[in-house]
PATOR-928969 format. One record per atom (N, C-alpha, C): residue in one letter; x, y, z. Coordinates in steps of 0.02 Angstrom, whole numbers, padded with zeros to 5 digits. Example, Ala and Ser with C-alpha at 12.3 -4.5 7.8 and 13.67 -1.06 7.14 Angstrom:
BEGIN
[rec A, [00660, -00284, 00390]];
[rec A, [00615, -00225, 00390]];
[rec A, [00660, -00165, 00390]];
[rec S, [00642, -00112, 00354]];
[rec S, [00684, -00053, 00357]];
[rec S, [00645, 00002, 00394]];
***
This chain:
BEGIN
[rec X, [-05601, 01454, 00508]];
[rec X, [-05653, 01406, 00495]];
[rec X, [-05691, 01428, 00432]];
[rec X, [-05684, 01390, 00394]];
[rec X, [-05701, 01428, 00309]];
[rec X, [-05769, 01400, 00313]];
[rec X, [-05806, 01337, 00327]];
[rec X, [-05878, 01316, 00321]];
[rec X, [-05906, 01311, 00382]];
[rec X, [-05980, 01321, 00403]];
[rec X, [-06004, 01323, 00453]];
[rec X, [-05985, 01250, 00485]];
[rec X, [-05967, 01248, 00534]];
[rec X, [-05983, 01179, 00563]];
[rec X, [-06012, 01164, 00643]];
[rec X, [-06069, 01176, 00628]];
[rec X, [-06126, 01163, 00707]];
[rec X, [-06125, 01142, 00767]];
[rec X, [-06059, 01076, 00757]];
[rec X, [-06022, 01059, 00807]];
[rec X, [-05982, 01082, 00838]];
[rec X, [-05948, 01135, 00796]];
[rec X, [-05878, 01185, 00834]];
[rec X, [-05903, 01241, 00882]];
[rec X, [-05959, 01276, 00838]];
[rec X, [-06004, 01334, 00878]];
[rec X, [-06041, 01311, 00916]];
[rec X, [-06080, 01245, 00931]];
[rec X, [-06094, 01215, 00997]];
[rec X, [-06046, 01219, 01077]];
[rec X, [-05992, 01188, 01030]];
[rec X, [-05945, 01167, 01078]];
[rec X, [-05896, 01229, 01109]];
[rec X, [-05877, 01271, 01057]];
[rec X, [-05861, 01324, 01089]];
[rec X, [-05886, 01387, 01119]];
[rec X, [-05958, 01379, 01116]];
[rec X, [-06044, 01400, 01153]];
[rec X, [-06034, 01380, 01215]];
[rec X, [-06014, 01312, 01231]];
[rec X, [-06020, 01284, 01300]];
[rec X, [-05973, 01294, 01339]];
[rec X, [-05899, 01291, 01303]];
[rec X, [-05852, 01298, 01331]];
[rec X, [-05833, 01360, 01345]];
[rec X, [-05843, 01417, 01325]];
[rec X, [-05837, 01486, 01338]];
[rec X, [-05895, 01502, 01384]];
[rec X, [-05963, 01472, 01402]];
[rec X, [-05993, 01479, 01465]];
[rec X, [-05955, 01459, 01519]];
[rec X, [-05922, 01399, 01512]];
[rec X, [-05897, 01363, 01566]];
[rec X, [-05828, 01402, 01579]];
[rec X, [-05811, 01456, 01566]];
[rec X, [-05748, 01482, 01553]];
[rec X, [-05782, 01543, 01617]];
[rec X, [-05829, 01576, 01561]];
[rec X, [-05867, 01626, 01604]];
[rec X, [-05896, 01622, 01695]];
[rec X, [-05901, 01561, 01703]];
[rec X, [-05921, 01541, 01772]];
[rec X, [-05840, 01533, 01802]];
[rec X, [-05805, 01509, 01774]];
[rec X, [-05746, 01492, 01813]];
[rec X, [-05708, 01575, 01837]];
[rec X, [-05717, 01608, 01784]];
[rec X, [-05699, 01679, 01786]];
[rec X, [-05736, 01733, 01838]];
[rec X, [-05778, 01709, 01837]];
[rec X, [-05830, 01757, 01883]];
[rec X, [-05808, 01726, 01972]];
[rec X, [-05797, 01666, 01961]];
[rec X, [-05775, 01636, 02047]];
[rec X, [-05717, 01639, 02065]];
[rec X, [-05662, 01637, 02005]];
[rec X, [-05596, 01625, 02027]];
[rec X, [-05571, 01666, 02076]];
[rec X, [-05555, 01731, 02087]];
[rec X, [-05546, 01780, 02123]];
[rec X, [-05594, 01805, 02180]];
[rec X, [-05657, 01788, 02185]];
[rec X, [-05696, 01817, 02242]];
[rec X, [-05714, 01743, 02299]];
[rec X, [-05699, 01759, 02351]];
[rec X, [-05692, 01697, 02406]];
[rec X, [-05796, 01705, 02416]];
[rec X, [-05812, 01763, 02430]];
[rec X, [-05865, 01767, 02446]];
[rec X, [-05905, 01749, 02375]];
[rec X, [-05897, 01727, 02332]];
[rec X, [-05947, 01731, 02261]];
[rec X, [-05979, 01668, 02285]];
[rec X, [-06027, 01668, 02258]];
[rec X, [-06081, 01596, 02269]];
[rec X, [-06081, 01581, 02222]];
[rec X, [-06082, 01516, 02194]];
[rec X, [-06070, 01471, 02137]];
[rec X, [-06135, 01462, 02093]];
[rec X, [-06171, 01433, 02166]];
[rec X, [-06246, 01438, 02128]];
[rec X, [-06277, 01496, 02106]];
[rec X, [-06264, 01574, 02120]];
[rec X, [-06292, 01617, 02113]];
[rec X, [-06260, 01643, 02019]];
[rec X, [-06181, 01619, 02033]];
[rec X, [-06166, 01619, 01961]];
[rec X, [-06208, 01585, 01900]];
[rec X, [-06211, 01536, 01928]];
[rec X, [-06232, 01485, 01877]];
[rec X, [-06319, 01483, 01855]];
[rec X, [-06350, 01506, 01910]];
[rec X, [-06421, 01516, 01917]];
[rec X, [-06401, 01601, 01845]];
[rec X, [-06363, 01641, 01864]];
[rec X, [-06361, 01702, 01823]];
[rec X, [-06329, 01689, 01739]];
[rec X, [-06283, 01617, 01727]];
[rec X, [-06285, 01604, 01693]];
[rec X, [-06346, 01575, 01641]];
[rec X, [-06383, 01527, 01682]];
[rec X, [-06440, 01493, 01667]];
[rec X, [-06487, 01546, 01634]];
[rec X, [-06498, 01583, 01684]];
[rec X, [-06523, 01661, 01664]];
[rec X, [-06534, 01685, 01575]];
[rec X, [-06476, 01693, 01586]];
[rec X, [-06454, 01720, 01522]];
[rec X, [-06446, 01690, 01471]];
[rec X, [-06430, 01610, 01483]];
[rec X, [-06447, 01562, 01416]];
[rec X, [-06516, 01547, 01400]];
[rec X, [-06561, 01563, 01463]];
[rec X, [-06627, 01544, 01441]];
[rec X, [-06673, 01595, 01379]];
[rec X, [-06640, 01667, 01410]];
[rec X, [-06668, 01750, 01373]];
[rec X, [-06636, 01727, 01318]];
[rec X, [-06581, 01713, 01308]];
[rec X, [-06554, 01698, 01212]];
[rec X, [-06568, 01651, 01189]];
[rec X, [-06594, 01575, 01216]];
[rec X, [-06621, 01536, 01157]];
[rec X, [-06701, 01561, 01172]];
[rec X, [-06739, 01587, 01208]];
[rec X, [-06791, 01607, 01170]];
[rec X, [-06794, 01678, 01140]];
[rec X, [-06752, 01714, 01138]];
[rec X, [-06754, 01787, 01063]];
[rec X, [-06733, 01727, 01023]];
[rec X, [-06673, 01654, 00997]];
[rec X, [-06675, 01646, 00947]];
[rec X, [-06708, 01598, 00922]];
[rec X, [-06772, 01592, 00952]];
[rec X, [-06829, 01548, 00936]];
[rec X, [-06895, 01586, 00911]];
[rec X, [-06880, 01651, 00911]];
[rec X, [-06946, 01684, 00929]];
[rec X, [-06959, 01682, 00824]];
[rec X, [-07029, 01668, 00832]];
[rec X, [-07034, 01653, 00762]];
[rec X, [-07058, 01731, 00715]];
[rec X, [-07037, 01708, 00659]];
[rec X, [-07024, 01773, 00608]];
[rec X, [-07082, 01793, 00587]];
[rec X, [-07162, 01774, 00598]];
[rec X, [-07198, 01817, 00576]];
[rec X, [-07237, 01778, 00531]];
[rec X, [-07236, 01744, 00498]];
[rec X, [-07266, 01708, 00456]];
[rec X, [-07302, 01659, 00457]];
[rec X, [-07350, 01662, 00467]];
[rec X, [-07399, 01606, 00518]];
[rec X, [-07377, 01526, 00482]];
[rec X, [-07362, 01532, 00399]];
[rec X, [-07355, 01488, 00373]];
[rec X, [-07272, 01467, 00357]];
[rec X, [-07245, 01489, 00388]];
[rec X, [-07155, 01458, 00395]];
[rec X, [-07154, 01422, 00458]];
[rec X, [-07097, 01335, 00386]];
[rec X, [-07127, 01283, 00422]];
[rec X, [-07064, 01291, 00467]];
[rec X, [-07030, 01330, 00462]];
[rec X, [-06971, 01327, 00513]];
[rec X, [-06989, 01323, 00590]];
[rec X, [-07034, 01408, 00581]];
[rec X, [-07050, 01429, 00663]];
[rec X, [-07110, 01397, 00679]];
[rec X, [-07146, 01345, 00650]];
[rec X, [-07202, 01294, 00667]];
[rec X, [-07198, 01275, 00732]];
[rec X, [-07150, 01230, 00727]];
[rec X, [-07114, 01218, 00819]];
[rec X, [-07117, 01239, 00868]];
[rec X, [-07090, 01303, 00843]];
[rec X, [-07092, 01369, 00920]];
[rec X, [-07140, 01434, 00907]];
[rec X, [-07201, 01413, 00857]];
[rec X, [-07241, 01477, 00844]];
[rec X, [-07298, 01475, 00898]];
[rec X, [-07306, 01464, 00988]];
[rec X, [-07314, 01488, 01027]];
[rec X, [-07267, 01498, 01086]];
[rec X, [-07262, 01531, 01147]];
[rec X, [-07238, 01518, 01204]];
[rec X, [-07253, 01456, 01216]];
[rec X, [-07304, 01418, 01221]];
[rec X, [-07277, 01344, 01268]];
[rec X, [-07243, 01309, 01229]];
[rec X, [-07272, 01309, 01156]];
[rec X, [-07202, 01256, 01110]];
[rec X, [-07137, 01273, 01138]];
[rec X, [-07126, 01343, 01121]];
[rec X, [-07048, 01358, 01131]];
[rec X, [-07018, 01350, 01223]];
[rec X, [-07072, 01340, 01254]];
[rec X, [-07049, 01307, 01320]];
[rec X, [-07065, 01234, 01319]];
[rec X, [-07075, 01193, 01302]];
[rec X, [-07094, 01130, 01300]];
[rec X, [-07038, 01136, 01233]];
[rec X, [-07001, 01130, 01196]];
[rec X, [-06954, 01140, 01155]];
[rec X, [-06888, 01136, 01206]];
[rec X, [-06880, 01203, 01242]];
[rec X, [-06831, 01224, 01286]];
[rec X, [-06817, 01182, 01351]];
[rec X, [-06876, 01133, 01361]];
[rec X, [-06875, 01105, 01431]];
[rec X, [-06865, 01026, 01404]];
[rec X, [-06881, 00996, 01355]];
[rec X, [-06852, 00947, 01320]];
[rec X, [-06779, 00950, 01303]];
[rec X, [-06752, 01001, 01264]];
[rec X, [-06688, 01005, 01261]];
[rec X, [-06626, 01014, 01332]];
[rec X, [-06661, 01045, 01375]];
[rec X, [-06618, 01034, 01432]];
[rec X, [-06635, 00971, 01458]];
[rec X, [-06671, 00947, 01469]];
[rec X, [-06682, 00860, 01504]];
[rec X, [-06606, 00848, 01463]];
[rec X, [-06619, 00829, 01395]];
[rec X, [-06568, 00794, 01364]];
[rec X, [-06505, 00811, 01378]];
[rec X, [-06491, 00878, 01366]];
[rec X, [-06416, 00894, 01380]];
[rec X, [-06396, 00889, 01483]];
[rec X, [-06450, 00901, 01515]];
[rec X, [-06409, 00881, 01561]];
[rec X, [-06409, 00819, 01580]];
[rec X, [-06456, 00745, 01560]];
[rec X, [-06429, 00680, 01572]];
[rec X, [-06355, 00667, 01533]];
[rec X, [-06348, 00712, 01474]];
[rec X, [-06297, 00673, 01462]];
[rec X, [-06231, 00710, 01463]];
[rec X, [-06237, 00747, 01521]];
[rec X, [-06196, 00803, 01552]];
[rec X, [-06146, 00742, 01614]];
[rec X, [-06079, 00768, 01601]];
[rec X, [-06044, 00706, 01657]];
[rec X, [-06040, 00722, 01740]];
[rec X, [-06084, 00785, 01730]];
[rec X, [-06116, 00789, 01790]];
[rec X, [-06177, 00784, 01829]];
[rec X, [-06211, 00755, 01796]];
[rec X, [-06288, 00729, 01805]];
[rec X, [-06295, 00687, 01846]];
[rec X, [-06243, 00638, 01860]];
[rec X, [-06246, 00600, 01944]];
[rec X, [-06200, 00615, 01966]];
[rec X, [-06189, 00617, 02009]];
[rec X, [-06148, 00631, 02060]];
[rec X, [-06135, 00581, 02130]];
[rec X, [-06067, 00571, 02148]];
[rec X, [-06071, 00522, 02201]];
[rec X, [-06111, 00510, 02253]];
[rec X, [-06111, 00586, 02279]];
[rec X, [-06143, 00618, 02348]];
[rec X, [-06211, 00613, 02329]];
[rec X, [-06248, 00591, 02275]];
[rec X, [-06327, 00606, 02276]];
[rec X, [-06345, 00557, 02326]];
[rec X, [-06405, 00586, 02340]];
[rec X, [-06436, 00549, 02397]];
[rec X, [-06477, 00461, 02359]];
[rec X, [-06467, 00406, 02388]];
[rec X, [-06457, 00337, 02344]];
[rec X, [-06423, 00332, 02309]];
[rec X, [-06369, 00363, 02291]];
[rec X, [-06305, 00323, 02249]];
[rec X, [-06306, 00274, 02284]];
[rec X, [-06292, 00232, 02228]];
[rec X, [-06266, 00148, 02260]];
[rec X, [-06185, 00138, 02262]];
[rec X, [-06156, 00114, 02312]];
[rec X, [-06102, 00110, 02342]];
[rec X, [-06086, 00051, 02359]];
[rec X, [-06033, 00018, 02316]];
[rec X, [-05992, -00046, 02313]];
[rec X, [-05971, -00064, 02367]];
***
């Protein structure tokens, strides 16, 4: 990949998590799924805020956004709303009121 492209390192960001969870369950009968995924969650939350944490400069308009803790959680809690509505797992049959033909 000779030029950056934002879309590839997204996508292969997500897909090598989703690799990582499948890896961690495949072999153990006793593993809990949610406990994976809660430990995944974990750990994506500690790395996008070190790579939010702003550089120091009261006046860089970059880290403006995230130049306190609640921006960069009100930042972080906006961006997950979005990615998981438009996650193809965000409804599910079994939710409680699915509507049923």
């Amino acid at each position: 990949m000779d030029s950056f492209d934002e879309n590839a390192v997204y996508n292969q960001a997500a897909e090598q998590t989703i690799d990582l969870g499948n890896r961690l369950t495949e072999h153990a009968d006793d593993t809990d799924v949610w406990d994976v995924a809660d430990g995944i969650l974990a750990g994506a939350i500690q790395y996008w805020l070190y790579s939010r944490e702003p550089c120091g400069d009261p006046r860089c308009t970059d880290c403006e956004p995230y130049s306190t803790a609640e921006l960069r959680l009100a930042e972080m809690l906006r961006a997950s709303e979005e990615m998981a509505r438009e996650s193809e797992y965000f409804h599910s049959p079994h939710d409680v009121m699915a509507g049923r033909a």
